[in-house]
C-alpha positions, 0 to 999 in steps of 0.5 A, spaced: 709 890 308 711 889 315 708 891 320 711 895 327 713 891 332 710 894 339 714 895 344 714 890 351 717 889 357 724 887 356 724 884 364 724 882 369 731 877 366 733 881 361 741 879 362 743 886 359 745 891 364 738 894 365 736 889 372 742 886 374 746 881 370 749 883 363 751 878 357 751 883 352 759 885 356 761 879 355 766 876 349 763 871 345 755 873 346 756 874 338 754 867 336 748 864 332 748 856 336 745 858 344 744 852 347 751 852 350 753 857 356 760 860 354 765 863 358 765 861 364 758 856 365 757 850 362 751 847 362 748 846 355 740 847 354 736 840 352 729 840 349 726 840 342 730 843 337 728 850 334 731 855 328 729 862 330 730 867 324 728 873 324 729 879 318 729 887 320 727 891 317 727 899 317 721 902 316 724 909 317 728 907 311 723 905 306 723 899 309 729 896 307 732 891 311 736 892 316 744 891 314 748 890 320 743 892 326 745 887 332 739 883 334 740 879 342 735 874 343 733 871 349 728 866 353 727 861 358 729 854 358 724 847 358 723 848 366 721 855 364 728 858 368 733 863 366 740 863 366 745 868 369 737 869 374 734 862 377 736 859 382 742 853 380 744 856 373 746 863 376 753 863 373 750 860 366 748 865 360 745 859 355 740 861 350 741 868 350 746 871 344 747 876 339 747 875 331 748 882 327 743 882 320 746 880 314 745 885 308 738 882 307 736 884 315 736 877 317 739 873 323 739 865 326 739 862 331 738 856 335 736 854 339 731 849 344 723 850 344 722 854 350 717 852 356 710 855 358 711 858 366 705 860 370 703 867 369 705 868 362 704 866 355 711 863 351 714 867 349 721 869 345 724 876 347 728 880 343 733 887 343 734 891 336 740 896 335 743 900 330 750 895 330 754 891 334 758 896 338 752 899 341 750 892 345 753 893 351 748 900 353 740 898 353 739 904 352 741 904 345 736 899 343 732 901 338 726 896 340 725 891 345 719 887 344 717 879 344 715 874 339 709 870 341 709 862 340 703 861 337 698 855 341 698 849 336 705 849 335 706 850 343 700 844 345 705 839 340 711 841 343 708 841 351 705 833 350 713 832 349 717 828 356 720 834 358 715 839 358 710 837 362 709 843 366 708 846 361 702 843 359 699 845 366 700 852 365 698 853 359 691 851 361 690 856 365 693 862 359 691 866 353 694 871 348 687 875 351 689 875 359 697 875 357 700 881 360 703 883 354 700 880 348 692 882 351 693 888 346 694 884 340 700 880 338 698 879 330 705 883 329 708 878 334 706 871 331 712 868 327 710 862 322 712 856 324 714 849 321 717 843 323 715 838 328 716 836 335 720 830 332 725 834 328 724 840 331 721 847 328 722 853 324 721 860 327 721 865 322 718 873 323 719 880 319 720 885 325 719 892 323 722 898 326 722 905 326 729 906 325 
């Protein structure tokens, strides 16, 4: 049965309208490939290649699998930066996007393997809401949280070119120290399979009081 996933900060790059900047007003954000800006950016997002799935599921409703909930996904680059917030990719929005759940409460996307930057651990962020139509309010989200990459598939993927300095930032981070993850991140850590060859498979059940 699946535990709740706890509640975290949803910045300081959310790109919802909270802090700034707000993907969740634009037409075409409802999409499952995000390694490519769309509407006006250009720009497409290299590095290893990365399924996320993710199954939600209502807990206020006996469990069952949250059909039609709208579920947007976002997270930094190989060199740890965000779009639509870091400098030079301002007018870019790739490697955020919205995907509505399926009637078995799952959504994909794909992605890249995001980098680890200097303060915190790797990490996925992700908003839950009731439906597609009430995206374009952060307020009705009925959960904002954060997946935690576990280490071993992260020391795999940083000993690839192009992540180099993920490697050095890392060093200095544990789930213990982090920010976000110190109170436990049991409920945050997604199964993973694949390879930095062939890319990975993220898969976690998000379970929310709906």
């Amino acid at each position: 049965m699946a535990s709740e996933i706890p509640d975290e900060t949803a910045g300081p790059y959310p790109g919802d309208g909270s802090n700034g900047p707000d993907v969740l007003e634009e037409s075409g954000v409802v999409r499952s490939d995000i390694r490519s800006s769309f509407g006006t950016g250009s720009a497409t997002a290299e590095g290893i290649p990365m399924t996320l799935e993710m199954t939600i599921v209502n807990m206020a409703d006996s469990y069952k699998p949250w059909a039609g909930a709208a579920v947007y996904v976002w997270h930094c680059d190989r060199d740890g930066q965000y779009s639509m917030y870091s400098e030079g990719i301002e007018d870019e929005n790739y490697l955020r996007g919205v995907q509505i759940a399926d009637s078995s409460g799952k959504v994909t996307f794909t992605s890249i393997f995001p980098a680890c930057y200097t303060g915190r651990w790797p990490h996925i962020h992700f908003e839950v809401f009731p439906d597609e139509a009430s995206i374009t309010d952060q307020s009705n989200a009925a959960s904002i949280s954060q997946i935690a990459i576990p280490q071993a598939t992260c020391d795999e993927a940083y000993a690839t070119a192009g992540y180099e300095s993920s490697v050095t930032n890392m060093a200095s981070l544990s789930l213990d120290t982090d920010n976000v993850f110190s109170d436990g991140a049991k409920a945050q850590t997604p199964t993973i399979s694949g390879n930095a060859t062939s890319g990975y498979s993220c898969n976690i059940t998000v379970g929310i009081q709906g």
